[in-house]
ZAMARGU-4260 file (C-alpha; in steps of 0.2 Angstrom, whole numbers, plus 5000, padded with zeros to 4 digits):
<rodrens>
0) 4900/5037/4960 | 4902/5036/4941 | 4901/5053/4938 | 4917/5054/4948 | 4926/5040/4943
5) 4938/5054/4930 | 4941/5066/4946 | 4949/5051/4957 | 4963/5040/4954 | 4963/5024/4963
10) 4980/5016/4968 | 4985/5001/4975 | 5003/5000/4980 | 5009/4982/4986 | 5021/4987/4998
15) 5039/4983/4992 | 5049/4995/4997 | 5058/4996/5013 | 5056/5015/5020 | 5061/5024/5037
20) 5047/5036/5044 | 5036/5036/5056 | 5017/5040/5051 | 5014/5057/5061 | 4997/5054/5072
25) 4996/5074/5072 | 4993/5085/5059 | 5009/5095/5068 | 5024/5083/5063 | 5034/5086/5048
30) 5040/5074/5037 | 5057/5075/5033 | 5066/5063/5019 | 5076/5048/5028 | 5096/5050/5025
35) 5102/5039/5013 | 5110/5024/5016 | 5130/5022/5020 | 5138/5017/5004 | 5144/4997/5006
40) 5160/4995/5012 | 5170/4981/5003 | 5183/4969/5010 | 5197/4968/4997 | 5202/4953/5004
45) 5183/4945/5004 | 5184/4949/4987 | 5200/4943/4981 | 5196/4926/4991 | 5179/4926/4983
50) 5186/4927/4964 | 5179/4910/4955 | 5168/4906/4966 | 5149/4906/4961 | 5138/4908/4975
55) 5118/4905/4971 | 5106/4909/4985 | 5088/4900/4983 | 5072/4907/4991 | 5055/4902/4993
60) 5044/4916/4986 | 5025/4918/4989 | 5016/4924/4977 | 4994/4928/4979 | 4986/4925/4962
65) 4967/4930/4961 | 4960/4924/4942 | 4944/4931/4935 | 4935/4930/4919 | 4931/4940/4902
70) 4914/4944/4914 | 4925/4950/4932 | 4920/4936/4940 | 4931/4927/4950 | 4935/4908/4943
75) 4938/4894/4960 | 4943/4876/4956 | 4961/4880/4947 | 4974/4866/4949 | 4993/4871/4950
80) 4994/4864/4932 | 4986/4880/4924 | 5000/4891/4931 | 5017/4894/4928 | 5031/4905/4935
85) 5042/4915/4925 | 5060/4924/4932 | 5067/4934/4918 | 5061/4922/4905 | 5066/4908/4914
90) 5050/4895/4919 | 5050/4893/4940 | 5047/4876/4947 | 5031/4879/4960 | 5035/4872/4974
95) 5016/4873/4984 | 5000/4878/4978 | 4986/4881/4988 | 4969/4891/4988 | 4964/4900/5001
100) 4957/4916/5005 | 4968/4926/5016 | 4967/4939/5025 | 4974/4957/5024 | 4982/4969/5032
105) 4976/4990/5023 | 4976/5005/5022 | 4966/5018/5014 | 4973/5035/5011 | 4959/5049/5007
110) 4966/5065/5000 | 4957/5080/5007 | 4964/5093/5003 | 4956/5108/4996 | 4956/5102/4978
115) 4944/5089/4987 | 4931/5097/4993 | 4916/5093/4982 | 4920/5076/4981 | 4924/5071/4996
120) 4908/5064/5001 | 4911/5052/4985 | 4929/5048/4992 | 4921/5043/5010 | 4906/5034/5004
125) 4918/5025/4994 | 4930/5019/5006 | 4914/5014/5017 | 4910/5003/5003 | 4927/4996/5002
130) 4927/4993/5021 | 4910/4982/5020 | 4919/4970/5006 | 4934/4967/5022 | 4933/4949/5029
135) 4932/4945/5048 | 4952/4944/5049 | 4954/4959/5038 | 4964/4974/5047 | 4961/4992/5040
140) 4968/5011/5045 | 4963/5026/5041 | 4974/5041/5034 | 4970/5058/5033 | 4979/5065/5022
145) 4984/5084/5016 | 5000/5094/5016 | 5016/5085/5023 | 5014/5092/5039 | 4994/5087/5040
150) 4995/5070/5036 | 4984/5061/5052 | 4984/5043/5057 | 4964/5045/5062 | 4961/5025/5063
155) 4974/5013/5068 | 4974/4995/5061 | 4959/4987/5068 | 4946/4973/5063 | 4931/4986/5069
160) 4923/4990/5056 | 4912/5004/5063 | 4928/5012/5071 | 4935/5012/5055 | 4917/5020/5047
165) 4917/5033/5062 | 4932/5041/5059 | 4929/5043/5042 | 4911/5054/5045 | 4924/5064/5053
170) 4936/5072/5038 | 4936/5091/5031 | 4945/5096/5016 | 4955/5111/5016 | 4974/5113/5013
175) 4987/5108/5000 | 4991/5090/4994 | 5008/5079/4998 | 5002/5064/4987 | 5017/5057/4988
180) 5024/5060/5006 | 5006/5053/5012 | 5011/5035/5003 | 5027/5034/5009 | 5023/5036/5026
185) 5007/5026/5026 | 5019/5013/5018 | 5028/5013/5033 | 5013/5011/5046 | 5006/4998/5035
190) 5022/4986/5039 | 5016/4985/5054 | 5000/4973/5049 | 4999/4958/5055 | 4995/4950/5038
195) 5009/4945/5027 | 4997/4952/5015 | 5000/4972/5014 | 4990/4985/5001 | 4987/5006/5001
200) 4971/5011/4992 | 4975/5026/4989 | 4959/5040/4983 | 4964/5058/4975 | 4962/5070/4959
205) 4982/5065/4959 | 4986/5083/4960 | 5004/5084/4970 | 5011/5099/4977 | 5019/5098/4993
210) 5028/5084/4995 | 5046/5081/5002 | 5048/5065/4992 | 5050/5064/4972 | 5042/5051/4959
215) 5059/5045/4960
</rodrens>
């Protein structure tokens, strides 16, 4: 796989922002951008009454740390004293600090577009490596991933790990690439995990062509 390694970009997107597709489960749907949201309407009474009033809302936020070493290694026994919480500069009380390992909801997005077609048996024996390191709770879908109207769902969220190997001995590479359409929508499917933990690992050359959606 090192030789590779400078073809494919690996991303891993915690999922943070709220979108409004549907992942397409055939290669036939298209993808088009959501509408954007109504502008806020404002009560010009609310506001007036609300003039000199200070309103502070508090929330309880949850926060998964993993430490490791100079050597990668992964460093067990922390207590809460060897951490600290920062909010725009400002130090955060911790409220509850506990180590566990928890499990995951993820998804793995392979680009296979034409661009990909020498190294995709790289690309698929490296997600199969990734889906050995899941734990027993873990859930993992697939995507397939091309242009905008090729983007396939070819494994649902599932804790089988040789379901989740089958369908990848199953991907051809042809096509153009929507990068960026494929992790919005796969975004979307992945807020349906049961985990309160959410990733995308995402593996392609980076080249984007297609997409409807912009960096932006």
């Amino acid at each position: 796989m090192t030789n590779s390694k400078r073809y494919m970009t690996l991303i891993i997107f915690l999922l943070l922002t709220v979108f409004t597709l549907d992942l397409p489960v055939s290669g036939q749907n298209s993808l088009p951008p959501p509408p954007p949201p109504p502008p806020e309407k404002k009560n010009e009474k609310t506001d007036k009454e609300d003039e000199g009033t200070i309103k502070i809302r508090a929330d309880l936020v949850l926060i998964d740390v993993t430490v490791l070493d100079k050597n990668n290694k992964f460093v067990k026994g922390l207590d809460r004293n060897k951490f600290q919480v920062y909010e725009d500069q400002i130090l955060q009380n911790v409220e509850f600090f506990s180590q566990d390992q928890v499990p995951i909801s993820y998804g793995i997005v392979l680009d296979t577009s034409g661009s990909m077609r020498r190294r995709l048996p790289t690309v698929i024996k490296a997600a199969k490596s990734l889906i050995q390191l899941s734990k027993p709770d873990d859930e993992v879908f697939i995507v397939d991933m091309k242009d905008s109207q090729n983007i396939e769902l070819i494994e649902d969220l599932t804790t089988n790990l040789d379901d989740a190997n089958d369908a990848l001995d199953n991907m051809v590479a042809g096509g153009g690439t929507s990068l960026l359409d494929g992790i919005v929508v796969s975004g979307e499917h992945a807020k349906q995990g049961k985990h309160r933990r959410k990733a995308l690992v995402v593996i392609s050359d980076g080249d984007e062509r297609d997409s409807t959606y912009s960096a932006d």
